[in-house]
C-alpha positions in Angstrom: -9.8 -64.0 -4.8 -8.6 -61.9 -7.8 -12.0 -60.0 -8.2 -12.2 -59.1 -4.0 -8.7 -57.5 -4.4 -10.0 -55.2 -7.7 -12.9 -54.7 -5.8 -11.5 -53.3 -2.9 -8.9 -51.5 -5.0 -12.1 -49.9 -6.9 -13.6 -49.1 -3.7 -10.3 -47.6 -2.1 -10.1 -44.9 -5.0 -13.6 -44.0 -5.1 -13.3 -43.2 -1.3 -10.1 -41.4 -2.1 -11.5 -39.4 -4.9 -13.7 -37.1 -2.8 -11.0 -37.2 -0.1 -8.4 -35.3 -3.0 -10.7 -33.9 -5.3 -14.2 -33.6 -4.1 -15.6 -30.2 -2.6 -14.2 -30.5 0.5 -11.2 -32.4 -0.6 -7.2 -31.4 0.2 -6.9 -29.5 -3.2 -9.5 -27.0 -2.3 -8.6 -27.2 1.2 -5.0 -26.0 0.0 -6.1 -23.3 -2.3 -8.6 -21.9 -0.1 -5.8 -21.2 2.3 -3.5 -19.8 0.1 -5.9 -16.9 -0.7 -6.5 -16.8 3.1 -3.0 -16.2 3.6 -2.9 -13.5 0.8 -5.8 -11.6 2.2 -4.1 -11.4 5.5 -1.4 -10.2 4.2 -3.4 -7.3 2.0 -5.0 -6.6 5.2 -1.9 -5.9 7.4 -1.2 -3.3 4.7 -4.2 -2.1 4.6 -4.3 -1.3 8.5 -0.6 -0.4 8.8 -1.8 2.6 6.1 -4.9 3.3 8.0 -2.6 3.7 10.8 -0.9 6.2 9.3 -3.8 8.0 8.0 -5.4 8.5 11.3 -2.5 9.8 12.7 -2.5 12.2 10.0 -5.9 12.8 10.6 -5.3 13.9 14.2 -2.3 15.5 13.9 -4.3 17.9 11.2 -7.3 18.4 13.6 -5.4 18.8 16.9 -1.7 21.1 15.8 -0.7 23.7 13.3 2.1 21.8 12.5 1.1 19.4 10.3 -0.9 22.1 8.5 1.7 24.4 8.0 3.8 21.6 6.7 1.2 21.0 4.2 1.0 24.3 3.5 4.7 24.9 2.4 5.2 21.4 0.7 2.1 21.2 -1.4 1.0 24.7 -2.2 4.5 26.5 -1.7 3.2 29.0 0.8 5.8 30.8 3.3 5.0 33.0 6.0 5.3 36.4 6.3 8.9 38.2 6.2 10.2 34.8 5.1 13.1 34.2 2.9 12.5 31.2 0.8 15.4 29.6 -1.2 15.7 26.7 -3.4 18.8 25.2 -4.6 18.5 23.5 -8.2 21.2 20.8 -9.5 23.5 22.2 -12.1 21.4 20.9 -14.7 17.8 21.1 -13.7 15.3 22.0 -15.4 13.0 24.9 -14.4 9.3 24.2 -14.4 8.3 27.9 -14.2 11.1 29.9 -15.4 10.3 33.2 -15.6 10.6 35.5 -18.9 12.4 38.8 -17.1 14.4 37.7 -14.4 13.1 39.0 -10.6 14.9 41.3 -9.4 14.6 41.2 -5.3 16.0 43.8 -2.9 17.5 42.9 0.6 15.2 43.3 3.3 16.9 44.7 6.4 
């Protein structure tokens, strides 16, 4: 009787043994899905910022706005007869100070 009962108990943990740890088994099963999970989750970031972009992208192709704001934020343009000012912290830096300060005249 003692041998059919360490018998089945041998049989019931070699049936279990693919069940947990086999190719198919719960472990891989659980780890599989975890990277799932992170995948989706670097996707919706993905096509939240492709989002974005294309509504860039056709605000670029269909107004001026977005490429005048371009224009003054990135390349430090200003239209014509425009008064540009800039007001520094009391102790920032200047990247481009000038040697001879500019002397401008007021336009009427």
């Amino acid at each position: 009787m003692r041998l059919i009962a360490l018998s089945f108990a041998a049989l019931l943990l070699l049936i279990q043994y693919p069940l947990w740890l086999g190719k198919g088994g719960w472990l891989r099963v659980w780890e599989l899905d975890r990277q799932v999970s992170q995948v989706k989750a670097n996707n919706d970031k993905l096509k939240e910022r492709n989002g974005k972009l294309e509504s860039e992208v056709q605000d670029l192709k269909n107004g001026t706005d977005a490429v005048e704001e371009r224009a003054r934020f990135e390349l430090g343009m200003i239209k014509k007869n425009e008064i540009f000012v800039q007001i520094l912290a009391p102790n920032a830096v200047m990247a481009n100070k000038p040697d001879h300060p500019v002397q401008e005249t007021a336009k009427p």
